[in-house]
C-alpha positions as CSV (number, residue, x, y, z in Angstrom):
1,X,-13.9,31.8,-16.7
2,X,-11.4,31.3,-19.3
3,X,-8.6,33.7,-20.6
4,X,-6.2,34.0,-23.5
5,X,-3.5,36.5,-23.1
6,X,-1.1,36.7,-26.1
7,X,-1.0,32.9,-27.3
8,X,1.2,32.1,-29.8
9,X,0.9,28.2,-31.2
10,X,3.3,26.5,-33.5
11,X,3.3,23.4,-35.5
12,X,7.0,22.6,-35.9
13,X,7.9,26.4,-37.7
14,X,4.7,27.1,-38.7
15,X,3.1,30.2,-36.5
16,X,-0.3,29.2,-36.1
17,X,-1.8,31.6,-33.7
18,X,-0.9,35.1,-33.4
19,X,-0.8,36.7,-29.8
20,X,-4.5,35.2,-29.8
21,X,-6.5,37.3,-26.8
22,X,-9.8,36.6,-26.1
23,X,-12.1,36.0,-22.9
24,X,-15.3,33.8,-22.5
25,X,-17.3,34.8,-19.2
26,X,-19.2,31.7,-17.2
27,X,-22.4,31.7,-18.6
28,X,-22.1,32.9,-22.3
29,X,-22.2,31.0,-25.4
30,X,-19.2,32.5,-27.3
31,X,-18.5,31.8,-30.9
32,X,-14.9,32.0,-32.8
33,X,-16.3,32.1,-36.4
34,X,-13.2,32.3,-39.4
35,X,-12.9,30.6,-42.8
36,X,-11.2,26.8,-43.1
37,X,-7.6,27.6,-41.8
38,X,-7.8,30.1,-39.7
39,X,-6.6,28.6,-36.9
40,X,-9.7,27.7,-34.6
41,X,-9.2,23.8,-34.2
42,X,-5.9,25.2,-33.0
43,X,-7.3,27.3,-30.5
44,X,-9.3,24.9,-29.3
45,X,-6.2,22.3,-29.3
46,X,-4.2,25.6,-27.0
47,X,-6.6,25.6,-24.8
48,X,-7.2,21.7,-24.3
49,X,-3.6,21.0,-23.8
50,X,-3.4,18.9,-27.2
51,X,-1.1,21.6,-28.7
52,X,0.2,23.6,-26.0
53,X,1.0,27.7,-27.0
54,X,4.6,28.4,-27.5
55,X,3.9,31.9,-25.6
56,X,1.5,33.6,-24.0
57,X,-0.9,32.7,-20.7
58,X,-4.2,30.8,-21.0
59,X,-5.8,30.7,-17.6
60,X,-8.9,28.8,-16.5
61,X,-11.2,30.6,-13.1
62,X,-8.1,32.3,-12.7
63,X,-5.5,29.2,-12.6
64,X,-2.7,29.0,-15.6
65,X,-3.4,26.0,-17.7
66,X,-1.0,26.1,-21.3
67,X,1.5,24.0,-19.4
68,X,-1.2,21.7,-17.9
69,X,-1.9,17.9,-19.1
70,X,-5.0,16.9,-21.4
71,X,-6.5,14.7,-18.5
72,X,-6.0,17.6,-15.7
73,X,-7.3,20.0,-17.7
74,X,-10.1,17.6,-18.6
75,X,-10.4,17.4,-14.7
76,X,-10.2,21.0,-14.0
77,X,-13.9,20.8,-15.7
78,X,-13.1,21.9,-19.8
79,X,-14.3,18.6,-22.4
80,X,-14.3,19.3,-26.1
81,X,-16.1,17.6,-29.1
82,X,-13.8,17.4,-31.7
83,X,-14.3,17.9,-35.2
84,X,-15.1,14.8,-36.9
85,X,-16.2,13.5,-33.9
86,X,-13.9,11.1,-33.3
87,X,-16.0,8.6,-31.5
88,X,-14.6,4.8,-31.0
89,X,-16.7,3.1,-34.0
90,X,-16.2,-0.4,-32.6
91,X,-17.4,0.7,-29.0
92,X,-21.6,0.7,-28.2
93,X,-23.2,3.9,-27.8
94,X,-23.2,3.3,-24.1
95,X,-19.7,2.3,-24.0
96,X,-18.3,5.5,-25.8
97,X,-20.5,7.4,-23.0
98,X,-18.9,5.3,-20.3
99,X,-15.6,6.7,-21.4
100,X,-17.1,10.0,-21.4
101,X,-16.9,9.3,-17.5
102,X,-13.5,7.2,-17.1
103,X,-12.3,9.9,-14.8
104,X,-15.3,9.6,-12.4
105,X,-16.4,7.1,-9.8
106,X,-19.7,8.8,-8.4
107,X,-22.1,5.9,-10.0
108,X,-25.3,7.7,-9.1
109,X,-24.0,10.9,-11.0
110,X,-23.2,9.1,-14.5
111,X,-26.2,7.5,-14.0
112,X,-28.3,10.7,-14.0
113,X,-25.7,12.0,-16.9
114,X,-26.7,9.0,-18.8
115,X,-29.8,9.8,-18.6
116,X,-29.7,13.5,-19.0
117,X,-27.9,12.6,-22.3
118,X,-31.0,10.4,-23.4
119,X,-33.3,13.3,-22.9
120,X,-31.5,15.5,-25.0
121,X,-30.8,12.8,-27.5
122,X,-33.6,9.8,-27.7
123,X,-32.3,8.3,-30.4
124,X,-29.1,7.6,-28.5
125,X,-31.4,5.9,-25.9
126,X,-32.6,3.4,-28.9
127,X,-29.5,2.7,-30.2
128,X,-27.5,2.3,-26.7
129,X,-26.4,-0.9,-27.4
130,X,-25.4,0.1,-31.3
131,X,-21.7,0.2,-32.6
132,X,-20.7,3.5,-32.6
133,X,-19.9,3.4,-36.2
134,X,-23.2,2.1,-37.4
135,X,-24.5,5.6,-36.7
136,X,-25.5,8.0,-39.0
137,X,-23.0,11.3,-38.9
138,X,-25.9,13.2,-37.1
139,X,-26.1,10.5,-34.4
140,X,-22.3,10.4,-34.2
141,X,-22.6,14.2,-33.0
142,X,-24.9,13.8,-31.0
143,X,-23.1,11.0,-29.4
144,X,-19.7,12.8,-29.7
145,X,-21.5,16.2,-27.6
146,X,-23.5,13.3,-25.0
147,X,-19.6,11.8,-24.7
148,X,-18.4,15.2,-23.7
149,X,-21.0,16.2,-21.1
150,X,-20.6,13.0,-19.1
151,X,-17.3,14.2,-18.1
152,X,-19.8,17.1,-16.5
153,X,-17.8,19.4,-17.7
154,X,-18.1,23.6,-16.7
155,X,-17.3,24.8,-19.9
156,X,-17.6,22.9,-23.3
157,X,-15.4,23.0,-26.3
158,X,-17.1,22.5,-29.7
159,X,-15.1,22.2,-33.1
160,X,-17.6,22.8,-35.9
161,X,-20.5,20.3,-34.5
162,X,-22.1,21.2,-38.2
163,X,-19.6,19.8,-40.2
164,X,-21.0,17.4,-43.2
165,X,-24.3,17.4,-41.5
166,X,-28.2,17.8,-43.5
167,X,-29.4,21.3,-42.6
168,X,-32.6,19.7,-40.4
169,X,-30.1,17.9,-38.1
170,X,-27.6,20.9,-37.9
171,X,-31.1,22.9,-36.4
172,X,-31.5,20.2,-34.0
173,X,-27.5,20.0,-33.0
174,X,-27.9,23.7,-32.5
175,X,-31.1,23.8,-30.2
176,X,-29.4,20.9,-27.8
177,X,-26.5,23.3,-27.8
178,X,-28.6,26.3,-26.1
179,X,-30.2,23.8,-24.2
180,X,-26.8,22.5,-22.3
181,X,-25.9,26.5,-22.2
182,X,-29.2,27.0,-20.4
183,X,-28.6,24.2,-17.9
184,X,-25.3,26.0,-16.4
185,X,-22.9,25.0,-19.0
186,X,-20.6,27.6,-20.7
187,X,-19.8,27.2,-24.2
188,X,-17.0,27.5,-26.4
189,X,-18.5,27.1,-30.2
190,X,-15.8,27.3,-33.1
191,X,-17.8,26.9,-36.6
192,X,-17.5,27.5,-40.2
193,X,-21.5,28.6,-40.6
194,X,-21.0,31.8,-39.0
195,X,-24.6,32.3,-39.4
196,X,-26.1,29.7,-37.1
197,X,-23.4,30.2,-35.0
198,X,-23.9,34.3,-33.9
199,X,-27.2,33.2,-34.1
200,X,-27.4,31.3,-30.8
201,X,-24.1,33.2,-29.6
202,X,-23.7,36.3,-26.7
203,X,-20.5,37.0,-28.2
204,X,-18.0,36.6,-31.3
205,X,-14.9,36.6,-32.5
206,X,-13.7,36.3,-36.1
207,X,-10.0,34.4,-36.6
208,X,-8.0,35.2,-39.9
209,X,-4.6,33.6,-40.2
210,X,-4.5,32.9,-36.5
211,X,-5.0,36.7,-36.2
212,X,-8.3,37.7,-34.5
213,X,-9.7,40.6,-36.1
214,X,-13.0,41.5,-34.7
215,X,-14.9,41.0,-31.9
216,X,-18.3,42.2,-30.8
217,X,-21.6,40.8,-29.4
218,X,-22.8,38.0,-31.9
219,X,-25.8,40.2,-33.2
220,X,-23.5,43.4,-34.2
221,X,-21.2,40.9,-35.8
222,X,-24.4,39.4,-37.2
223,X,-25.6,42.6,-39.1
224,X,-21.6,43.7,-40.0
225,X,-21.4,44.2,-43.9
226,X,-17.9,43.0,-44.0
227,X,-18.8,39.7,-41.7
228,X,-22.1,39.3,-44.1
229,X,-20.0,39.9,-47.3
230,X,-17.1,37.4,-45.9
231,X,-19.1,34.5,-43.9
232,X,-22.2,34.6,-44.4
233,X,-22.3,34.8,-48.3
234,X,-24.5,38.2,-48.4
C-alpha cells in the first residue's frame, strides 16, 4: 500500500532521514518504534507531504506521492494525528470533527462517521458541543484520532498517540487503535513505548539517527535482547 525507497529528508542542512526504506502492506498495523530524535515525526512529515524528501521515491497503491500536496495526498486516502494533537482549542468537539470532513460533501457519510466516532469514543458524544481545549489530554486524542478518521481515510498516520497520557487511558487509546485496524483501516503507528506499540503491531521497524536498523515482525522485535535492553527498559 505504501512504499519508501531510499528517502532522504532535510531540514535546511540538517540530514534527517537516511535512505529510509520501508513498506506497510493494506491491512497491517505497522509500528516505527526509535528513541526521541530519531527521525519518526519526520517520516511521518515525508510521507504526508508536510516535509517533502529531498531524494528518494515514496509511492502510495503504486502512485508517487513525495512531490504531492498535503490536501491531495489527504485526498488520495492517507490522514495523520499529529503528535500533540494539535486540535483547534477554540472550535467544539463537533466542529473540529466537521473539519475532519472539509474535503467531503457526501452528508449521509459524515453523518455515519460522526457517529462511528461516537461509538468508539462516548465521551466525545457528551462533550460534542465542548471547546476543544476544555478537554482533558486523553479526550483531546481521542478527538485528534475521531478528527482523522472522518476524512475516511485508507491508511492512518499516528505520531506517538501515548504522549503525556495516564497509563489507563494509553490502554484505551490503544484498544480503539486495533479496533479502526480491524474495521479495514491500515495503520501507520510511530511511538516512543515500544512496548505497547509491537504489542498490537504485525510488523516493526526501529529508527536511529534517521537510519533504520531492524526490522522484523513486532513479536520477534518484541522478545530481541538488544530492542528489550534499548526500548523497553529490560
Amino acid at each position: 500500500m505504501l512504499k519508501l525507497n531510499g528517502v532522504n529528508t532535510f531540514y535546511g542542512n540538517i540530514h534527517a532521514l537516511h535512505d529510509v526504506s520501508m513498506h506497510i502492506d493494506e491491512g497491517e498495523i505497522v509500528t516505527l518504534i526509535g528513541a526521541n530524535g530519531a527521525g519518526k515525526s519526520t517520516t511521518l512529515m515525508s510521507i504526508c507531504g508536510g516535509t517533502p524528501p529531498r531524494s528518494g521515491e515514496i509511492t502510495f497503491e503504486g502512485q508517487p506521492i513525495h512531490k504531492t500536496k498535503m490536501d491531495q495526498i489527504v485526498r488520495l486516502g492517507i490522514s495523520q494525528v499529529p503528535e500533540g494533537r494539535l486540535i483547534f482549542p477554540d472550535l467544539t468537539v463537533m466542529e473540529n470533527l466537521e473539519l475532519g470532513a472539509f474535503l467531503r460533501n457526501d452528508k449521509d457519510g459524515i453523518k455515519r462517521d460522526m457517529e462511528y466516532a461516537f461509538s468508539l469514543f462516548p465521551i466525545l458524544e457528551e462533550r460534542q458541543k465542548q471547546a476543544g481545549g476544555t478537554l482533558s489530554g486523553g479526550e483531546q486524542q481521542m478527538l485528534a484520532i475521531s478528527r482523522a478518521l472522518m476524512a475516511r481515510p485508507r491508511l492512518l498516520l499516528l505520531d506517538e498517540p501515548s504522549l503525556g497520557l495516564a497509563p489507563i487511558i494509553i490502554q484505551q487509546i490503544f484498544e480503539i487503535i486495533q479496533k479502526v485496524n480491524a474495521s479495514g483501516t491500515t495503520v501507520f503507528l510511530v511511538e516512543q513505548n515500544a512496548n505497547q506499540a509491537l504489542k498490537i503491531a504485525h510488523r516493526g521497524y526501529v529508527m536511529e539517527t534517521g537510519h533504520i536498523t531492524m526490522e522484523d515482525n513486532a513479536a520477534t522485535l518484541l522478545a530481541n535482547e538488544d530492542v528489550k535492553k534499548a526500548y523497553l527498559g529490560l
